[in-house]
C-alpha positions in Angstrom: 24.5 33.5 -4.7 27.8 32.4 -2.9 29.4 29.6 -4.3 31.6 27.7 -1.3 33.0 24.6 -1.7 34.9 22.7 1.6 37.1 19.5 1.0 35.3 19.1 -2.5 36.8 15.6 -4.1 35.9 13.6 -7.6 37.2 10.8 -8.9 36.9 9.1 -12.6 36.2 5.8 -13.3 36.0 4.9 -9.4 36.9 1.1 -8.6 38.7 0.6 -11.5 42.3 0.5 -13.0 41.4 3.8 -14.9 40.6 5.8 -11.5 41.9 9.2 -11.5 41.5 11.9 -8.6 40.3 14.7 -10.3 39.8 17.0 -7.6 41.9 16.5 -4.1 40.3 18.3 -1.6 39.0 21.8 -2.9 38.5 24.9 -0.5 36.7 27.4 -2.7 34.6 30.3 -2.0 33.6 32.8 -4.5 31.6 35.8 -3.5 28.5 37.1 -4.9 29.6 40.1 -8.1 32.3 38.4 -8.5 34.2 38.3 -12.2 36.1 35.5 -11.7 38.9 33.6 -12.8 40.5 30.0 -12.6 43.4 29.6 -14.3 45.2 26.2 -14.4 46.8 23.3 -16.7 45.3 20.6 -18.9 44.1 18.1 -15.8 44.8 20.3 -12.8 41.0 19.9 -12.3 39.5 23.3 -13.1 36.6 21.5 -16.1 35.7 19.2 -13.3 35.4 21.7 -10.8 33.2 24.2 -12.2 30.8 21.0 -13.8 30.2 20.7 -10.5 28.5 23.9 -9.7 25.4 22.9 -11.7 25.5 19.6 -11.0 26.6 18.2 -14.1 29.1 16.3 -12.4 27.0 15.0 -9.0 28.7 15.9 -5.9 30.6 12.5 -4.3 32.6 14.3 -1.8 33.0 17.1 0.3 30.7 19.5 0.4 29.2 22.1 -2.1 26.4 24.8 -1.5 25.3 27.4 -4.2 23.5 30.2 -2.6 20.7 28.2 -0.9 21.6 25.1 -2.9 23.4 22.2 -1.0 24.4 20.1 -3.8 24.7 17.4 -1.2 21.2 17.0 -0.4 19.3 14.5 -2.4 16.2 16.9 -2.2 18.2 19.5 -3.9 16.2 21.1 -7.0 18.9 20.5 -9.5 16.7 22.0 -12.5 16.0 24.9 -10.9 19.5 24.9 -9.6 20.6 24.8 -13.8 18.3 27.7 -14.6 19.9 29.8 -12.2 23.8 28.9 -12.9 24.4 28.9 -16.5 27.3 27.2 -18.3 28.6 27.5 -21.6 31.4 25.2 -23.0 34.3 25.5 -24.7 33.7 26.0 -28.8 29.8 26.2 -27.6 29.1 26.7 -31.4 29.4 22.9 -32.0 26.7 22.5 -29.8 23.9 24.0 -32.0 21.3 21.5 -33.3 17.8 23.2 -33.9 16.8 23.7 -37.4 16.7 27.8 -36.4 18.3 30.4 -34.1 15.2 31.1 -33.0 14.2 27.4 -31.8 17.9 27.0 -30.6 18.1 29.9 -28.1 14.4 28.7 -27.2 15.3 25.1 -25.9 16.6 25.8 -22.7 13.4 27.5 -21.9 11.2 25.3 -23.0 13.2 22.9 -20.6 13.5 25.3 -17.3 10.6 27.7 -17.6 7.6 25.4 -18.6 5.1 27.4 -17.2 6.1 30.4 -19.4 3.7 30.8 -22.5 4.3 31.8 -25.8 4.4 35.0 -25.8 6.6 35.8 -23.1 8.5 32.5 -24.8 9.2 34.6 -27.7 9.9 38.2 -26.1 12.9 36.3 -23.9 14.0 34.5 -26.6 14.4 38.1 -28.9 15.9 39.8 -25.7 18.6 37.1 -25.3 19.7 37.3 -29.3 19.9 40.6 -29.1 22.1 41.0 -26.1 24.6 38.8 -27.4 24.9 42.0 -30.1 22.7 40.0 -33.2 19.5 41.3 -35.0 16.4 39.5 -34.2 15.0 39.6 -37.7 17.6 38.9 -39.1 18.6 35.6 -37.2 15.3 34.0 -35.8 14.2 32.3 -39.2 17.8 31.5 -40.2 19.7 28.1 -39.7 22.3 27.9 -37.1 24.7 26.4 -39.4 24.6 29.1 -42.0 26.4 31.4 -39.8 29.9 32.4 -39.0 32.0 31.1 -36.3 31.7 34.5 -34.3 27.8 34.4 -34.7 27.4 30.7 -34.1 29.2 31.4 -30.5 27.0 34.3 -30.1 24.1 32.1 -30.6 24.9 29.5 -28.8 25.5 32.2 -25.4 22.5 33.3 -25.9 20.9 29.8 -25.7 22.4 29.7 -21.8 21.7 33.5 -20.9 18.2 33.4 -22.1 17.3 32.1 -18.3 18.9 34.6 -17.0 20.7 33.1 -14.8 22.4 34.7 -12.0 25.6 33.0 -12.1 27.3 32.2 -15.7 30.3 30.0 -16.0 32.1 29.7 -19.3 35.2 27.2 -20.6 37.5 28.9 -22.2 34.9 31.9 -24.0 37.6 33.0 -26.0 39.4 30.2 -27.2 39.6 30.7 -31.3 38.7 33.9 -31.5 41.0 36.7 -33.3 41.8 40.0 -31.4 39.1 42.0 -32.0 36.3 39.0 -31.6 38.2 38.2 -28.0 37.5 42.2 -26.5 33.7 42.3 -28.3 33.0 39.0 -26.0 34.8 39.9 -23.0 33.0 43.3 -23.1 29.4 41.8 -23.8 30.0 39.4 -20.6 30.7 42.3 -18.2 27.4 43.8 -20.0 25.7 40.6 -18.8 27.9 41.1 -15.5 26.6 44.4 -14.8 22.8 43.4 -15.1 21.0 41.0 -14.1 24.0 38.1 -13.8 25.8 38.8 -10.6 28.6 36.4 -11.3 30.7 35.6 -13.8 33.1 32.7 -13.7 35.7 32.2 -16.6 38.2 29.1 -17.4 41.1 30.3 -19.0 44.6 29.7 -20.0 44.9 33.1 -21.3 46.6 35.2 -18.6 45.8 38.6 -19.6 42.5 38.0 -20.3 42.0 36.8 -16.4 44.6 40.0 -15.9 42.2 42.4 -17.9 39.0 41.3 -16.9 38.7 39.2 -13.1 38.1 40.5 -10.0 39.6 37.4 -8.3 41.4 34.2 -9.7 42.3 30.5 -8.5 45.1 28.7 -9.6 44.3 25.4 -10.0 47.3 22.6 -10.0 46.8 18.7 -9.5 43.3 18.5 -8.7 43.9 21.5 -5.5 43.9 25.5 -5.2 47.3 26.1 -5.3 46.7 30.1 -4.8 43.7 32.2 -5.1 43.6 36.1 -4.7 43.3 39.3 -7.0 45.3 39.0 -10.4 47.7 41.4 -9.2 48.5 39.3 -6.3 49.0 35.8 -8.5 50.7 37.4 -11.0 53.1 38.7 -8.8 54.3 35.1 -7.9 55.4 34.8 -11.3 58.1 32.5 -10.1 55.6 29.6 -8.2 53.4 30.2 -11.5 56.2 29.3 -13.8 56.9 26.4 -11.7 53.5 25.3 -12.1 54.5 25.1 -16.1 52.4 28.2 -16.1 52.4 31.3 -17.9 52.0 35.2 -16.7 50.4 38.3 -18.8 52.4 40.2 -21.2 52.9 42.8 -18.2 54.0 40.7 -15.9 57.1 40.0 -18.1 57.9 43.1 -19.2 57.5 44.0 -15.0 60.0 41.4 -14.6 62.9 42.8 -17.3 62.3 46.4 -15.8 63.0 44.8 -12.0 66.1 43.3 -13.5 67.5 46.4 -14.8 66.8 47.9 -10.7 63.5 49.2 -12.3 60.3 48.1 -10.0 56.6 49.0 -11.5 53.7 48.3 -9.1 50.9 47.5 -10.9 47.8 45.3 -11.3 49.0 43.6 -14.5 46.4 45.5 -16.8 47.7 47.2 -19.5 46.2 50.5 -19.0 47.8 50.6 -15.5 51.4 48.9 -16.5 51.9 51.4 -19.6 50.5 54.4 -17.7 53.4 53.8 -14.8 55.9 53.2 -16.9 55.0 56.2 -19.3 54.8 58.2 -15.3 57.9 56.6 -14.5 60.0 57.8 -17.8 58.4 61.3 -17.4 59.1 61.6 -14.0 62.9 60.7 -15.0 63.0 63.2 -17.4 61.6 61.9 -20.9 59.6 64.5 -21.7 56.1 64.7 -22.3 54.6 60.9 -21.6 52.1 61.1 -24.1 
């Protein structure tokens, strides 16, 4: 499923001394297998663009088509659409409500697969906990609210991937989350990624996360794309970025003190491929052996 989006425009509070243009006139396509980024400041308009991609926010302008979905057509089945393109929010944990984990993953079934009966209610519902890297017996009976922060978030993914839907969109996934709880989520979403979810869209303010893990990014800056392209070709605008009141991955800056010292690394701003040229670079000048 394609996601393109032509001239795509929202206001808030519309007719009204609060109005505020939210989005200005968005040209967005992202491509089907896609891990993809959008990067961009509080209010440049990146939360109200991707609301729009499962109509959470209704389409007033422009135009908006999601796979065979035109989110401009008043015919358009918007349920089926929300069962296909999955979104989680920022800090989904505080979202939880059911009494159990196993009735919370369990609701958005209930709501998008109606004609699915109990049985295959239940085997979904166990495949989806335990993808999200929890045990089945050991969560289905418990509260929601007993749990940690790192297993309410798991919990509460696994309430939106239990659909399987073939895009997933998430705000922000890793915001709150120490080290170690940031690389076990990323590399759980490209284990969604690589099955049955062929897109992946993230929100993030994290640069080297979107340098680490996208495919593709979009900057987003007062309610417009302001660039779009792989993270190796945004981040090495680090100059138009940092007049956006931007920031850049760890790489990109230490890239930037090595080209001020007559030093230039070409690399795709992961870490692997920045400290593997460098250590290439020092051995090639004579440093001995890189490792």
């Amino acid at each position: 499923m394609q996601i393109v989006a032509k001239g795509l425009t929202y206001t808030y509070n519309p007719k009204s001394p609060f109005a505020s243009n939210a989005l200005k006139g968005v040209d967005l396509t992202i491509g089907e297998g896609e891990f993809f980024g959008i990067i961009g400041h509080t209010g440049s308009g990146k939360s109200t663009f991707v609301q729009h991609l499962n109509a959470l926010i209704r389409l007033t302008g422009g135009s908006l088509r999601v796979g065979e979905y035109d989110l401009a057509d008043k015919k358009c089945n918007f349920i089926e659409l929300r069962s296909k393109v999955g979104m989680v929010f920022q800090y989904p944990e505080y979202q939880l409500f059911a009494e159990t984990v196993e009735k919370d993953v369990a609701f958005g079934l209930k709501n998008f697969r109606k004609d699915m009966d109990e049985e295959a209610r239940a085997a979904a519902v166990r495949e989806a906990i335990e993808t999200v890297g929890l045990r089945y017996a050991e969560m289905e009976g418990r509260s929601p609210f007993e749990l940690s922060g790192g297993q309410k978030r798991r919990v509460a993914i696994a309430g939106v991937i239990v659909t399987k839907p073939v895009i997933l969109i998430l705000d922000e996934p890793a915001a709150g989350l120490d080290p170690l709880g940031k690389q076990e989520l990323m590399e759980l979403l490209h284990r969604i990624h690589g099955g049955w979810c062929k897109t992946v869209v993230i929100v993030s303010h994290d640069m080297d996360e979107i340098a680490e893990n996208c495919t593709r990014a979009a900057v987003f800056s007062e309610g417009k794309v302001a660039m779009e392209g792989t993270p190796a070709e945004i981040f090495s605008r680090s100059g138009e970025l940092f007049a956006l009141g931007l920031d850049v991955p760890m790489t990109a800056r230490c890239a930037l003190r090595l080209k001020e010292r007559g030093i230039d690394i070409q690399t795709d701003y992961t870490c692997r491929d920045f400290t593997d040229k460098v250590l290439a670079l020092w051995k090639a000048k004579g440093g001995g052996d890189a490792q």
